[in-house]
C-alpha positions in Angstrom: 0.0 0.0 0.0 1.0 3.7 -0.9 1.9 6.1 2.3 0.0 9.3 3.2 2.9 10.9 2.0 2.8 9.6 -1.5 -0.9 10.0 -2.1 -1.1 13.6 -0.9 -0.7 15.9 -3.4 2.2 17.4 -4.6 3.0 20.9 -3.7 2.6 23.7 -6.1 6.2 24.9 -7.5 8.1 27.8 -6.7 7.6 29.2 -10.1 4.4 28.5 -10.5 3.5 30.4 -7.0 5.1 33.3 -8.2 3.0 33.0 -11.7 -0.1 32.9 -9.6 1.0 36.5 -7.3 1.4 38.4 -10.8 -1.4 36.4 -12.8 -4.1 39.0 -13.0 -2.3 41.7 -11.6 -0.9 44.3 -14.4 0.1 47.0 -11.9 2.2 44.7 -9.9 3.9 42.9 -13.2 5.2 46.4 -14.2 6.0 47.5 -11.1 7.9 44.3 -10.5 9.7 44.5 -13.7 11.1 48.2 -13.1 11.2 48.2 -9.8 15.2 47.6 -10.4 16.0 50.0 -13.1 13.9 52.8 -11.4 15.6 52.3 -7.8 19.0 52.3 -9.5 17.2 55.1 -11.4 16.7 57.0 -8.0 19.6 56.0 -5.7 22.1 56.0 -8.4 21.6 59.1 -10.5 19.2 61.2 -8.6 20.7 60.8 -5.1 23.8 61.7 -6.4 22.4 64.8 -8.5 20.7 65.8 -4.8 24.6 65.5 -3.1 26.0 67.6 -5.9 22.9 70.2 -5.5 23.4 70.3 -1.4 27.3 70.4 -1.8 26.9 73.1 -4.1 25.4 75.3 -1.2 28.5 74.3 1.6 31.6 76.1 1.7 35.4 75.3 2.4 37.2 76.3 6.0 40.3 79.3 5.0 42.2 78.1 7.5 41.8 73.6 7.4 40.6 73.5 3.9 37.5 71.3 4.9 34.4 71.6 3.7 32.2 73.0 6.0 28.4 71.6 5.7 26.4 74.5 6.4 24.4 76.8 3.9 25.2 79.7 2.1 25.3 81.5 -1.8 28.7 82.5 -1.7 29.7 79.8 -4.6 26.9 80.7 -6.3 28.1 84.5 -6.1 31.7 83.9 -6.7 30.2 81.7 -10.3 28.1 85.1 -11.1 30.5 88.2 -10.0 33.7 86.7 -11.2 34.4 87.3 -15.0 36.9 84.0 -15.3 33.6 81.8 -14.4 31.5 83.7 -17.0 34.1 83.4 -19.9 34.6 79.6 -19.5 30.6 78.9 -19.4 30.1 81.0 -22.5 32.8 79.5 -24.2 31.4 75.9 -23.3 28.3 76.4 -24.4 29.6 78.5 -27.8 31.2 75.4 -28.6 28.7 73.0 -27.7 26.7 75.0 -29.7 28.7 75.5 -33.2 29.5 71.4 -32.7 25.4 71.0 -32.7 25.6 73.0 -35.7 28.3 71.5 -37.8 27.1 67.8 -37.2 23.2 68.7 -38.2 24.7 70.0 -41.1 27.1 67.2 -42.0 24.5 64.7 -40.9 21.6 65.7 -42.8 22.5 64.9 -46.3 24.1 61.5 -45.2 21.1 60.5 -42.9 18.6 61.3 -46.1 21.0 59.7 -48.4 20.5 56.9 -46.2 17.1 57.0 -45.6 15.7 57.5 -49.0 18.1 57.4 -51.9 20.2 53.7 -50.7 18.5 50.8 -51.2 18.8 47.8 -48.7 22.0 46.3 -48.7 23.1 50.0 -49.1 21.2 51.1 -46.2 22.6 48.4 -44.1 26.0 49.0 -45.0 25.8 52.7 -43.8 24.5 52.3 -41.1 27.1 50.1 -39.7 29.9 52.6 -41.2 28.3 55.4 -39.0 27.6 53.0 -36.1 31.6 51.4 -36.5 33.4 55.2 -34.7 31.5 54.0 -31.5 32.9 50.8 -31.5 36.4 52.2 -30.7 37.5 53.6 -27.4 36.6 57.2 -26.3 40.3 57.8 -25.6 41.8 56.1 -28.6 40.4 58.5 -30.6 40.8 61.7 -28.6 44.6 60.9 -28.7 44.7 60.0 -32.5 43.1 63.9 -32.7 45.7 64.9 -30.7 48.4 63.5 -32.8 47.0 64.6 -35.9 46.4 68.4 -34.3 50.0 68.6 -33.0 52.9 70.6 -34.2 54.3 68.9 -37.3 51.5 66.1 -36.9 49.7 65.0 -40.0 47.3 68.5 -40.6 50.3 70.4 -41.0 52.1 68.0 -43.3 48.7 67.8 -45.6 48.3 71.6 -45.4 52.3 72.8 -45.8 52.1 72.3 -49.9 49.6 74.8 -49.2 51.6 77.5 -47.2 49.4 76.9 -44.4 49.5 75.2 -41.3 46.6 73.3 -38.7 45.1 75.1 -35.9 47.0 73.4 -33.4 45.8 73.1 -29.5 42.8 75.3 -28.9 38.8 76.1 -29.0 39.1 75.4 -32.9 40.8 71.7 -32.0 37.9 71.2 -29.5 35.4 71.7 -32.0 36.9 69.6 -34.7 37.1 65.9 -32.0 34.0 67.4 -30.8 32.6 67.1 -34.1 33.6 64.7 -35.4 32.7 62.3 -32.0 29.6 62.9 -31.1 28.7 63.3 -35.2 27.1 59.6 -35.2 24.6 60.4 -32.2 23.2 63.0 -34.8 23.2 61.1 -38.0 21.1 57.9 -36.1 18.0 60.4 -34.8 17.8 62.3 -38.3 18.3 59.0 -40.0 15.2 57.4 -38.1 13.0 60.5 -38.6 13.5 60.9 -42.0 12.5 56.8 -42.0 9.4 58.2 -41.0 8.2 60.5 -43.5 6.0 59.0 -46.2 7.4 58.8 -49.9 4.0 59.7 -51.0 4.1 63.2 -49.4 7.7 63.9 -51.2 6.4 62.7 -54.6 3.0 64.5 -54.1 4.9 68.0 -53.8 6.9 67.3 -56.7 3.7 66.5 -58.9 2.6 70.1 -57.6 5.3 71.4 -58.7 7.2 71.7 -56.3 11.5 72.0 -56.9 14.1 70.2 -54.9 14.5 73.1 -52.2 11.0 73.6 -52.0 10.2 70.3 -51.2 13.0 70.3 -49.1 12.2 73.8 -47.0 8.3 73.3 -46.8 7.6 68.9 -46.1 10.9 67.8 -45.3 12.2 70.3 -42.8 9.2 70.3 -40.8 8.8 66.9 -40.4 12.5 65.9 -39.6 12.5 68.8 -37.2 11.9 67.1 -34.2 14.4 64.4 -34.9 17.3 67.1 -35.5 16.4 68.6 -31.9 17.2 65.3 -30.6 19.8 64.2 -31.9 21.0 68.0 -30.8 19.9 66.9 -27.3 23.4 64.2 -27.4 25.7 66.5 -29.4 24.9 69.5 -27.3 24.8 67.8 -24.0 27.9 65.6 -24.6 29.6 68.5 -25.5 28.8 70.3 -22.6 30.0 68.1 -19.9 33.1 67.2 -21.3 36.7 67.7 -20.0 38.6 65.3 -21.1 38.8 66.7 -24.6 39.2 69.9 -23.8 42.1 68.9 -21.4 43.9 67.3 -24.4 43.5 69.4 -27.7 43.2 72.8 -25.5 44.7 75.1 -23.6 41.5 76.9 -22.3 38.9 76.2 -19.3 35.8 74.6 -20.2 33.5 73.7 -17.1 34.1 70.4 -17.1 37.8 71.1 -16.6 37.3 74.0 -14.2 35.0 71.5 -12.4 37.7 68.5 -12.6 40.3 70.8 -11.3 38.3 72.1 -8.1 37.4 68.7 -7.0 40.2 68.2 -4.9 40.7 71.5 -3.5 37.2 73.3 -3.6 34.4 70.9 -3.6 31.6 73.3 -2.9 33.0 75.2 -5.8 33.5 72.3 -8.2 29.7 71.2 -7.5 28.4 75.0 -7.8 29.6 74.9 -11.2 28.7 71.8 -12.3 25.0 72.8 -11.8 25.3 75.5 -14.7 25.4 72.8 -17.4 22.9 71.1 -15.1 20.0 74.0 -15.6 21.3 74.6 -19.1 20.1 71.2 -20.1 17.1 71.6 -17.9 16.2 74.4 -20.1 16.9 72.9 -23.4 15.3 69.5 -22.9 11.7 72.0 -22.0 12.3 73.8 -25.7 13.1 70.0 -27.0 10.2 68.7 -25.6 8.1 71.8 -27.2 9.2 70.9 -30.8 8.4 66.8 -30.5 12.3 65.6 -30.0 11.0 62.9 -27.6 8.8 61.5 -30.3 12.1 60.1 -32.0 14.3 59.3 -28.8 
C-alpha cells in the first residue's frame, strides 16, 4: 500500500507560485519588472544629482581647507560676479553650440541619403559605417586627434604644400574631436525621422510642382524637425560636460575642466559649477520637448 505521504498531493512549485502572485495583476507585473532600473534610477543618478545640488550650497574652511556643511550662496556669487567663471561657461556652451551646428549640417545629407536614396543592402552598410566610430575607445580616438592636431603632426604635413598650417591646440581643436565624436549620435536620430516620413508626401509636392529646395524647405524640414532637436539633445549635451577633450586638444577652461580641477581643492565650488550645465540642459530639454524631439528618442 502507498503512504500518506505519497498519495497527498504534490506541492505547487516555486515558479508557479510566483505565476499565480502576478497572474491578474498588471500593476504589480510592471512595477515588479522596473522596480530595479527605477531604484538604480533614484539612488544611483538622482541621489547623487541631490549630493552635488546640497554640496553646491556648503563652503570650504580658509584656514583647514574642509568643507564645511552649512548653507550659504557664496559659490553661487563667486560663479556670477567673477568674469573668469562667466568666460569659461560661454565659451562651453559657444562650442557646444557650433559642434550641434556642424554635425546637423554634415549629418543631414548623409542621414537622407541613407534614408531615402540607398536601397537595402546600401542602407545596411551605412549604417554600420556610422555606427563602427562608436565601436572604438573614447580615448583612442581623442589621442589620435591629438596626434593629428599637433605641431608637425599629420594636418600640417597635408596643409604645408599649401603654405598653411593646422590650428594646433585650442577652441578650434575642441570643436573639430567634438565634431567629429559625437557626429554619429546626430546622423542615427535624423536617419530614423526621415525613415518616417512617407514617400507619398515627397512625390506629391513634386507633382505640384514643387522644386528640390521647395520640397525640401516646406515637407521635409518640418517633419524631420523634431528628430534634429534630438539628436541636438546628445551632441549639445555631450559637448557640454566634457573635460577630457578639452584637457587634451586645448589650452583653455571649459567647465568640465574648471570642475575637474576644483574637486580636490574646492568641492563646494566644483559642485556650484557643475549645476550650470545642469539647468542649461534643464532648459533645453523643456524647448526640445516643445518641438516633439521625444517622439524620436
Amino acid at each position: 500500500m502507498q503512504s500518506a505521504e505519497a498519495l497527498a498531493p504534490a506541492s505547487p512549485s516555486v515558479g508557479r507560485r510566483v505565476a499565480a502572485l502576478f497572474h491578474g495583476r498588471p500593476r504589480l507585473t510592471v512595477g515588479a519588472l522596473l522596480g530595479g532600473p527605477l531604484g538604480w534610477l533614484v539612488i544611483g543618478y538622482l541621489g547623487s544629482l541631490a549630493v552635488l545640488f546640497a554640496a553646491a550650497f556648503w563652503n570650504v574652511n580658509a584656514l583647514t581647507g574642509e568643507v564645511v556643511q552649512t548653507f550659504t550662496l557664496g559659490n553661487f556669487k563667486t560663479i556670477f560676479s567673477e568674469s573668469v567663471y562667466r568666460t569659461v561657461a560661454l565659451r562651453t556652451v559657444g562650442i557646444a553650440a557650433a559642434v550641434t551646428v556642424t554635425d546637423a549640417l554634415l549629418a543631414f545629407p548623409v542621414a537622407f541619403y541613407m534614408a531615402k536614396v540607398a536601397r537595402r543592402r546600401g542602407k545596411a552598410v551605412l549604417v554600420v559605417a556610422v555606427l563602427m566610430p562608436l565601436w572604438s575607445s573614447y580615448l583612442v580616438k581623442v589621442y589620435s586627434w591629438r596626434v593629428i592636431l599637433s605641431s608637425g603632426g599629420v594636418l600640417d604635413w597635408a596643409l604645408h604644400p599649401l603654405g598653411i598650417s593646422g590650428p594646433g591646440y585650442g577652441n578650434l581643436a575642441v570643436w573639430l574631436v567634438m565634431s567629429y565624436l559625437w557626429l554619429p549620435y546626430m546622423i542615427l536620430p535624423i536617419f530614423a525621422g526621415l525613415e518616417r516620413i512617407p514617400d507619398s508626401m515627397i512625390a506629391a509636392s513634386e507633382d505640384l510642382g514643387g522644386g528640390p529646395l521647395i520640397t525640401f524647405r516646406r515637407v521635409i524640414l518640418p517633419l524631420a524637425l523634431p528628430a534634429v532637436v534630438a539628436g541636438s539633445i546628445f551632441t549639445f549635451s555631450l559637448t557640454l560636460g566634457d573635460y577630457i577633450t578639452p584637457q587634451l586638444v586645448s589650452n583653455n577652461d571649459f567647465i568640465g575642466t574648471v570642475v575637474f580641477s576644483n574637486i580636490t581643492n574646492n568641492l563646494p565650488l566644483a559642485s556650484a559649477f557643475a549645476t550650470v550645465p545642469v539647468v542649461i540642459m534643464v532648459i533645453y530639454l523643456l524647448i526640445a520637448r516643445r518641438l516633439g524631439a521625444f517622439e524620436h528618442l
